[in-house]
ZABAGU-617340 format. One line per 8 residues: number of its first residue (from 1); their letters; for each residue x, y, z of C-alpha. Coordinates in steps of 0.02 Angstrom, whole numbers, plus 50000, padded with zeros to 5 digits. Example, Ala and Ser with C-alpha at 12.3 -4.5 7.8 and 13.67 -1.06 7.14 Angstrom:
BEGIN
1	AS	50615,49775,50390  50684,49947,50357;
//
This chain:
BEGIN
1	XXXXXXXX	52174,49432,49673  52213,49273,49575  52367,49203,49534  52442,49249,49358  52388,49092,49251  52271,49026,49349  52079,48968,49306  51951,48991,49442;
9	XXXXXXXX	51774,48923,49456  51641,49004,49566  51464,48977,49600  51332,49109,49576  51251,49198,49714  51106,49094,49748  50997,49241,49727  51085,49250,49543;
17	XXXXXXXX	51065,49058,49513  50891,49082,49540  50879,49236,49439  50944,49132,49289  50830,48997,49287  50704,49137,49244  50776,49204,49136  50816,49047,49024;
25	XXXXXXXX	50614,49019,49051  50605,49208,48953  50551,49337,49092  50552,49455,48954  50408,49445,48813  50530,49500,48682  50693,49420,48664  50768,49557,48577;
33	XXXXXXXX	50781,49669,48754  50949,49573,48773  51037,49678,48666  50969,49841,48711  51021,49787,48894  51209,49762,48838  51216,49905,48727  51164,50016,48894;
41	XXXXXXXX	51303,49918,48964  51417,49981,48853  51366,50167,48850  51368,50200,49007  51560,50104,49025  51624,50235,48912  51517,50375,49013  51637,50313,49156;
49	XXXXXXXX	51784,50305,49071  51764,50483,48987  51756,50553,49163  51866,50478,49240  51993,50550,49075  51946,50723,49134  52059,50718,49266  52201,50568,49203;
57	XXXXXXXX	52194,50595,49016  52296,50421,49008  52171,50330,49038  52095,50314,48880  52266,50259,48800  52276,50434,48684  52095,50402,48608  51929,50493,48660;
65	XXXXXXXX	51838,50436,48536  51711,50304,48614  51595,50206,48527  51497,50028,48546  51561,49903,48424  51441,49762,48357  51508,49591,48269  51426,49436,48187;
73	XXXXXXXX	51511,49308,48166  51365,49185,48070  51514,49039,48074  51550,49056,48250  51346,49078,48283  51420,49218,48392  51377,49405,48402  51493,49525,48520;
81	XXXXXXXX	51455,49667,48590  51618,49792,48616  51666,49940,48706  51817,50061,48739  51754,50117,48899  51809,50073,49088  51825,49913,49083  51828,49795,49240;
89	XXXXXXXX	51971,49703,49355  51967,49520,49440  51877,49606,49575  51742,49710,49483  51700,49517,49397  51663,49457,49544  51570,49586,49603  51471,49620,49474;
97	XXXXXXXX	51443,49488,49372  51424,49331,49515  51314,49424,49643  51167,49540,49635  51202,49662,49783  51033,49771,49778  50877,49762,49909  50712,49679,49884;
105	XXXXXXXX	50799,49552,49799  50722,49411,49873  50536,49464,49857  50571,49502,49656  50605,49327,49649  50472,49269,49752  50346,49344,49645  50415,49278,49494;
113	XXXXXXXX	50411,49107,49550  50217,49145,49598  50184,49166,49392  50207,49352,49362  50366,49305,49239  50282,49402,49093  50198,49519,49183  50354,49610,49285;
121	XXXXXXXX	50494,49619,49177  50588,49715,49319  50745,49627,49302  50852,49794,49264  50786,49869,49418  50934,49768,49488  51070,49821,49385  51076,49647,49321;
129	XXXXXXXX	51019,49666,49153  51181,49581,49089  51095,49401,49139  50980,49439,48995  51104,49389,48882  51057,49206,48933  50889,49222,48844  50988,49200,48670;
137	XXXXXXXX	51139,49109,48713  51222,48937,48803  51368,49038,48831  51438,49197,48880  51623,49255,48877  51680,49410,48948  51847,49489,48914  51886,49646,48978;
145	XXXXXXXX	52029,49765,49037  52006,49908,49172  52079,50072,49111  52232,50098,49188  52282,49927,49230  52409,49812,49133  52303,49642,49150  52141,49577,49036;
153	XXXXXXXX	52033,49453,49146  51892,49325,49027  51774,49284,49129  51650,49121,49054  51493,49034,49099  51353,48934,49010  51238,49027,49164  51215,48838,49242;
161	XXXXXXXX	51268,48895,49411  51446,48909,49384  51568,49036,49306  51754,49040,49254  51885,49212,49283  52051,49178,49198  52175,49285,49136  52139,49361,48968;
169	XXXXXXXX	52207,49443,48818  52140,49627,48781  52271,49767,48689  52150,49900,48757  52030,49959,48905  51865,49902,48898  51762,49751,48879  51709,49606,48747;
177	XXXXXXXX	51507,49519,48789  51540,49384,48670  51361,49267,48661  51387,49117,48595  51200,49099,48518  51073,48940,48536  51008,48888,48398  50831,48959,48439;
185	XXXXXXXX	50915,49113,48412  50987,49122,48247  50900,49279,48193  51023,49363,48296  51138,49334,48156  51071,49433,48037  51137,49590,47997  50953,49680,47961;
193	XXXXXXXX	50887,49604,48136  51017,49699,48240  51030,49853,48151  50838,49881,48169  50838,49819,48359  50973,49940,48374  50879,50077,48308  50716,50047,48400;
201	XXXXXXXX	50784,50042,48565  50964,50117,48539  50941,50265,48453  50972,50370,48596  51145,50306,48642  51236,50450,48639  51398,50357,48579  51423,50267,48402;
209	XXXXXXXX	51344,50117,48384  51461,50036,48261  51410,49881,48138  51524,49837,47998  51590,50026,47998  51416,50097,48007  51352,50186,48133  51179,50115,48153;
217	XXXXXXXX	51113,50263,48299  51086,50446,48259  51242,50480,48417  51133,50632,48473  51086,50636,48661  50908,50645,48668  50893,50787,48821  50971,50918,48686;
225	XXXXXXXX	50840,50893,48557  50689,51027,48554  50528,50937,48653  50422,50938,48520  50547,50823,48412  50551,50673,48526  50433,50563,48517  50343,50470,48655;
233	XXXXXXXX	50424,50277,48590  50608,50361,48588  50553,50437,48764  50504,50269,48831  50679,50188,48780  50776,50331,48843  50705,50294,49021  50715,50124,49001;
241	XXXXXXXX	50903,50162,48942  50930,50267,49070  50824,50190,49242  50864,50010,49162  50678,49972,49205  50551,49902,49084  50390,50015,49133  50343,50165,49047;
249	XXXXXXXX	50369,50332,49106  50199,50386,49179  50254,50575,49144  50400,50659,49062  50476,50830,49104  50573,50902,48953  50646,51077,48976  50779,51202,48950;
257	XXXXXXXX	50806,51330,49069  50914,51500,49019  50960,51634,49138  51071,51644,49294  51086,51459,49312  51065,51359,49122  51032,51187,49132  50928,51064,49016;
265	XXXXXXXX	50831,50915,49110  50722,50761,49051  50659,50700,49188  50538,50543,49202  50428,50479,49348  50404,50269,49331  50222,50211,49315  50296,50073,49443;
273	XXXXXXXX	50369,50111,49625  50554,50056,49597  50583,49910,49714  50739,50019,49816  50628,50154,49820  50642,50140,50005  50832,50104,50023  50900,50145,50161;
281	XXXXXXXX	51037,50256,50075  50894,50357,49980  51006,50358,49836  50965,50476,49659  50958,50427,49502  50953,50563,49402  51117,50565,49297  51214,50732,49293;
289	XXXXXXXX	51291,50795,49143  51410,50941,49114  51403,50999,48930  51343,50809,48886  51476,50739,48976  51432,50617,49103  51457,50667,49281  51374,50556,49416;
297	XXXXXXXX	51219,50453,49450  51228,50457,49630  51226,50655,49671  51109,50689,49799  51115,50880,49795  51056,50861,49628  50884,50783,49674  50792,50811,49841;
305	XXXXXXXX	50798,50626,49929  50608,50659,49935  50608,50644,49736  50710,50509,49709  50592,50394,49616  50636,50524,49464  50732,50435,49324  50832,50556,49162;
313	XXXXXXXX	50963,50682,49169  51008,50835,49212  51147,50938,49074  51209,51098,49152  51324,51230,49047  51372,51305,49218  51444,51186,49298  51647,51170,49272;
321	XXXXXXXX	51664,51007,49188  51819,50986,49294  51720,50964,49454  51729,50822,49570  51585,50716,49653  51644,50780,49827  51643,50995,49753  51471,50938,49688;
329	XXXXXXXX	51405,50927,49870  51449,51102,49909  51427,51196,49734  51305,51335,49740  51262,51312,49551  51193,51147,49602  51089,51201,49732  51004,51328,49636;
337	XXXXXXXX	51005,51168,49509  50898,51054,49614  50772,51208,49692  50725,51248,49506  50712,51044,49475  50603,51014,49639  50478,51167,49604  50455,51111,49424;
345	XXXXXXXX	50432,50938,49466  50286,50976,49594  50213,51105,49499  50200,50969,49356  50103,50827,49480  49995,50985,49533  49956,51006,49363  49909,50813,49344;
353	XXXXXXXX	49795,50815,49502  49692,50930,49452  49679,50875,49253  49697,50702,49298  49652,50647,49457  49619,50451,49424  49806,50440,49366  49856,50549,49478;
361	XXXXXXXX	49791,50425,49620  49893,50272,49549  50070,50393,49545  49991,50439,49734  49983,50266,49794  50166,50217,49720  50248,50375,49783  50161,50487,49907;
369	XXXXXXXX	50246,50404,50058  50413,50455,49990  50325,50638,49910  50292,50670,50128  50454,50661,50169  50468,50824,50092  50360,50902,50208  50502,50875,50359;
377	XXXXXXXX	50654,50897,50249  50592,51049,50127  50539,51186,50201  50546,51308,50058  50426,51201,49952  50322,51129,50116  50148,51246,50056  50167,51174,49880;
385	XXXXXXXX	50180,50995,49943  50060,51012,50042  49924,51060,49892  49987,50879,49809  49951,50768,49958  49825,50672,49947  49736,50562,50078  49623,50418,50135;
393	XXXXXXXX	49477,50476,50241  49310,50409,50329  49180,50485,50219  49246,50523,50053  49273,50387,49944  49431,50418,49851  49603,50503,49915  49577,50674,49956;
401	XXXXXXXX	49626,50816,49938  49668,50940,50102  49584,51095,50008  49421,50989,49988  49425,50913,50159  49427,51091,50212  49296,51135,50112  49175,50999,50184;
409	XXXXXXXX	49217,51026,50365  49047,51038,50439  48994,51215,50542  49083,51243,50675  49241,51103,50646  49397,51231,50687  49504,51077,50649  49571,50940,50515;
417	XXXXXXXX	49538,50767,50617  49649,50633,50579  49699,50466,50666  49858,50396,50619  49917,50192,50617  49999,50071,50494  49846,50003,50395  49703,50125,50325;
425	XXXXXXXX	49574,49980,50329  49613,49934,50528  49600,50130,50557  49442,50143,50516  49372,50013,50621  49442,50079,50771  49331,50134,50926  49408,50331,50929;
433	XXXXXXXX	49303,50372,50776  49142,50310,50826  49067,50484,50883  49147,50566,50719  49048,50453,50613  48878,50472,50703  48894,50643,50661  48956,50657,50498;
441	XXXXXXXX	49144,50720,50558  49255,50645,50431  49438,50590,50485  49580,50568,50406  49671,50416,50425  49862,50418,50403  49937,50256,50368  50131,50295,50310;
449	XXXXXXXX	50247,50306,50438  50333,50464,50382  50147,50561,50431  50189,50564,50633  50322,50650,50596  50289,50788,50454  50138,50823,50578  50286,50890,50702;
457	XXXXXXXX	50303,50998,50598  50153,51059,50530  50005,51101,50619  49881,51191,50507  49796,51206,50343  49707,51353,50296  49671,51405,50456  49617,51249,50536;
465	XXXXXXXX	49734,51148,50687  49786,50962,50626  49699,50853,50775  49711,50686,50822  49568,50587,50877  49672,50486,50984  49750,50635,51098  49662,50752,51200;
473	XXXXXXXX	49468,50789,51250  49356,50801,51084  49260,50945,51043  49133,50872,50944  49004,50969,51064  49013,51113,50942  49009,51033,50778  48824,51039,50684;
481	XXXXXXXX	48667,51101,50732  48636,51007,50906  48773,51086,51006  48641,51158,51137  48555,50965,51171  48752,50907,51188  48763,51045,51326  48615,50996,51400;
489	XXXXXXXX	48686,50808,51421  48848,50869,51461  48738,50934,51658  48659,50777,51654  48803,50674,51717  48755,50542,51854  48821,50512,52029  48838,50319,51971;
497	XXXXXXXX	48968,50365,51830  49062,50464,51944  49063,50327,52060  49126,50207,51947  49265,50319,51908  49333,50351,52074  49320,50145,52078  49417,50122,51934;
505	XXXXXXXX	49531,50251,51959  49581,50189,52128  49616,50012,52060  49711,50060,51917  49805,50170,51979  49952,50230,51899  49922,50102,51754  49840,50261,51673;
513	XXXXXXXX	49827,50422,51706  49649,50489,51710  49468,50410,51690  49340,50509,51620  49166,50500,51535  49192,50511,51340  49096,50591,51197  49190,50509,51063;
521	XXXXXXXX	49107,50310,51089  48918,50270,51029  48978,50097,51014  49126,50029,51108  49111,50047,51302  49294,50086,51316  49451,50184,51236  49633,50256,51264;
529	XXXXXXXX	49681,50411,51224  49840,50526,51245  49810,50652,51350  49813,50854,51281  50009,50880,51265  50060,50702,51269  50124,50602,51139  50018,50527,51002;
537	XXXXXXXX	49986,50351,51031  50042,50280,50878  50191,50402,50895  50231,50314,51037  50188,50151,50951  50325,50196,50812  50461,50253,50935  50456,50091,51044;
545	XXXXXXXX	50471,49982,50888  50615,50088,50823  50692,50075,50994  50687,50256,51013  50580,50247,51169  50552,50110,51305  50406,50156,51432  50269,50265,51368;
553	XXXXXXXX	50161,50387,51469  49997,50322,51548  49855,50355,51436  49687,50429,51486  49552,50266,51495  49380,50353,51436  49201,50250,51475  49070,50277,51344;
561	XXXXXXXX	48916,50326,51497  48788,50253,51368  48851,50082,51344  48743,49921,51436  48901,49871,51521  48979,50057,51596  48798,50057,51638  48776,49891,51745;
569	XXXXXXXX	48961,49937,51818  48888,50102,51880  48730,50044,51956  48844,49924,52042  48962,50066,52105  48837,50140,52197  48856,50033,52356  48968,50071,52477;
577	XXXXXXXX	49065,49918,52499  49126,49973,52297  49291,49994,52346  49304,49812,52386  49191,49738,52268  49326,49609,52163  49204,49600,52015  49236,49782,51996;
585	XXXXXXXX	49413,49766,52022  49431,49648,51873  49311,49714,51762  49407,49892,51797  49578,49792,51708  49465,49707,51583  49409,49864,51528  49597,49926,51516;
593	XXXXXXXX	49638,49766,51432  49501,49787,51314  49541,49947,51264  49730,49908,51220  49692,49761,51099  49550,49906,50994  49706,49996,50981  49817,49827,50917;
601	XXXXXXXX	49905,49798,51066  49917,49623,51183  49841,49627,51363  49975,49692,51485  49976,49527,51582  49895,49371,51465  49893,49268,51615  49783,49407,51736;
609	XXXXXXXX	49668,49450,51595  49616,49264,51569  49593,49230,51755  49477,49402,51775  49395,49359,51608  49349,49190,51695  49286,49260,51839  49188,49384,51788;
617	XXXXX	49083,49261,51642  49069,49158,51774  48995,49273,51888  48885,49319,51745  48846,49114,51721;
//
């Protein structure tokens, strides 16, 4: 805290010093967004503030009547935007308005400076959409006074780099934007400019809007209006009101529900992924209301973490509008709450995949890592989650559905293939799928990280087993109509193949843990494989990088019998002196070697697998 009478200067966060030389370039196509931005501001410091009065009623000095108050001064070339809510302290100033505390940051800024300034407009998605105000003006003064606290701070800056906090002088809680205008943007002065900006994007502000003792909004919160009288442009600013993003919804939920448990939700899924959608703290944002008074943002036993890229609000009449944040957490009301919330919400994307399905791809690819998460955390809701996944496969050409891989399983597949890693693309290159694709066995391939584990947990789909290609002998034997010619080969096995594999077995010794012939390569000569009740290998993969696991278990090395080279090796493991032979010795870890970078992975020992490499081309030379 400051000294009483003292002026400080600070510099902006760099990350906020670069965010403002954006901004004075106009990120945003329409300068007007500014004051929509500090309007929202403003609402939701008296949503704070009339919370907080529930349970210290002095707070609000004797007055619950909040509103947003407006002023022009045309002499000045100022306009002010005014509020009786919260308010903020020396600390709050520098917290909020010198930094921008919020994750992915850096590659929002990155990829503005790369020439997408008109196209993102994601600055809200930050919480910063105060900055905005330096689209219009050369200067910005702040004075504000935190409810329940005897000092007024004014905080200044011409958004150059620097800013000012001094001690102020407000009667009252709350806080004073004051925007001292350039001269580009002297249509902000007039009266008829603001009141229709005001009522374009503003409507919805469920406080008064005040202008020269008018209130310029209709001060009715949008969520208690019947459906059918809300139209899609007041829906679009309500979620950009209420998410502080600058997308449009892709879909809108509007209900009321009566019965044991009333409650009233609008509910809005971005057509963008929200850049914290992966935050570590999974936060909500779906604001709760009790009987339209505002509750908390942050409640995560009102949305499933799994859903948390919904935006709106939730109004309940059962709730007590007494109750804390820390009740919330254990209130049975709420609980029922957020089961009614998470089946509607699914229901609503099944409804979309099936009437929709191009669209529905595009809310897939922004959200359907996060939508998984439900299958390990939601059990209740895990067979209706499962219907809205949808995934990337070998064969068909857009995401899929698990009902229609099902239904083009070929006769005689008992099982849902799949092969899991961190790119799609790379997946479906690899060596393990060769013998599903020369027979028409289509794979799934699992690129999110969350799909190792909801596979824990689930392991079948109408009937059939959830299999990975990478784990375990394959059964493609019975697949199709040449099962009887793959038994036939199966008794044609050679004395030279088993040869070789008692030879490379014996060198490699506990560097894996079996060698066998394999049905799954037409192409590659060589693969790894976890063994049947092992751990997946990219399973194992994920757990070493997370430092959740440190050696692995030896994988099974399988030799494709058709290939030129397992052939040559075999003729040449025939003599007796095999045992001994060093070209089979190295070509044995080459083969290992080669194996683990088709999976991604670097040669156990660089240094060995250049000098074998060596000799053996130079045997061949």
């Amino acid at each position: 805290m400051t000294d009483t009478g003292v002026k400080e200067t600070f510099s902006f966060q760099t990350e906020v010093g670069q965010l403002l030389d954006i901004v004075a370039g106009s990120l945003y196509s329409n300068r007007e967004i500014f004051l929509r931005e500090l309007v929202s501001n403003a609402s939701d410091a008296c949503d704070k503030l009339r919370y907080q009065a529930l349970t210290d009623p002095t707070l609000t000095d004797g007055s619950d009547q909040f509103s947003v108050l407006l002023e022009i001064d045309a002499k000045a070339k100022t306009l002010s935007v005014s509020d009786n809510g919260i308010g903020m302290n020396y600390d709050d100033l520098l917290e909020t308005l010198g930094t921008i505390a919020k994750s992915g940051t850096g590659a929002f800024l990155n990829a503005l400076k790369d020439g997408e300034k008109g196209e993102m407009g994601l600055i809200g998605q930050f919480g910063v959409g105060f900055y905005s105000a330096f689209m219009v003006a050369d200067k910005v003064d702040v004075l504000t006074r935190k409810a329940g606290e005897d000092t007024s701070w004014q905080w200044s800056s011409d958004g150059k780099g620097e800013f000012t906090i001094e001690p102020g002088d407000r009667g009252v809680c709350g806080t004073t934007v004051v925007l001292h205008l350039k001269k580009d943007a002297k249509e902000f002065l007039e009266e008829v400019r603001v009141r229709h900006i005001i009522k374009t994007y503003s409507d919805h502000i469920s406080f008064p809007v005040m202008l020269g003792g008018e209130a310029l909004n209709s001060v009715s919160a949008i969520w208690t209006r019947a459906p059918k009288d809300v139209t899609e442009e007041q829906h679009t600013e309500f979620y950009h009101h209420t998410s502080h993003a600058f997308d449009k919804p892709w879909l809108t939920l509007h209900s009321h529900v009566e019965g044991a448990v009333s409650h009233t939700s609008l509910l809005y899924v971005p057509s963008t992924a929200p850049m914290d959608l992966y935050d570590a703290e999974r936060k909500s944002h779906v604001k709760l209301y009790v009987n339209r008074v505002f509750i908390s943002e942050n409640t995560k036993d009102l949305v499933p973490a799994y859903l948390r890229f919904l935006r709106g609000v939730v109004d309940s009449q059962d709730l007590s509008l007494n109750v804390s944040r820390e009740m919330l957490q254990s209130d049975p009301t709420l609980a029922k709450i957020k089961t009614a919330l998470s089946k509607k919400v699914i229901g609503a994307l099944k409804k979309k995949a099936n009437k929709a399905p191009d669209e529905y791809t595009n809310f897939w690819e922004n959200f359907g890592a996060v939508v998984k998460e439900g299958l390990i955390e939601d059990p209740g809701v895990r067979d209706r989650l499962l219907e809205i996944c949808r995934f990337s496969s070998t064969i068909y050409g857009e995401l899929t559905s698990l009902a229609d891989y099902v239904g083009r399983c070929k006769d005689g597949q008992d099982a849902i293939y799949y092969m899991a890693g961190d790119n799609a693309k790379k997946i479906s290159q690899s060596p393990h799928l060769e013998g599903f694709k020369a027979k028409g066995v289509e794979v799934l391939l699992l690129a999110d990280h969350v799909d190792e584990f909801w596979l824990q947990h689930i392991t079948e789909f109408e009937g059939k087993t959830f299999k990975s290609v990478t784990r375990g002998a394959t059964d493609l034997d019975k697949i199709g109509d040449d099962a009887d010619a793959a038994d036939d080969k199966d008794n044609a096995e050679t004395p030279e193949l088993d040869n070789l594999i008692a030879a490379v077995k014996l060198e490699l010794g506990d560097l894996v843990k079996d060698v066998r012939p394999s049905k799954r390569l037409t192409d590659s000569p060589v693969c790894l494989i976890a063994d049947d009740g092992d751990m997946d290998v990219n399973l194992e993969r994920l757990l070493k990088q997370h430092g959740q696991l440190t050696d692995g278990m030896p994988r099974v090395l399988e030799l494709n019998p058709d290939h030129k080279v397992v052939k040559k090796l075999a003729e040449r493991a025939k003599g007796d002196e095999a045992s001994s032979d060093a070209l089979l010795q190295d070509a044995a870890h080459l083969l290992l070697d080669q194996a683990r970078i088709s999976d991604g992975e670097a040669p156990a020992d660089p240094a060995e697998f250049v000098r074998r490499l060596s000799a053996v081309m130079d045997s061949a030379l």
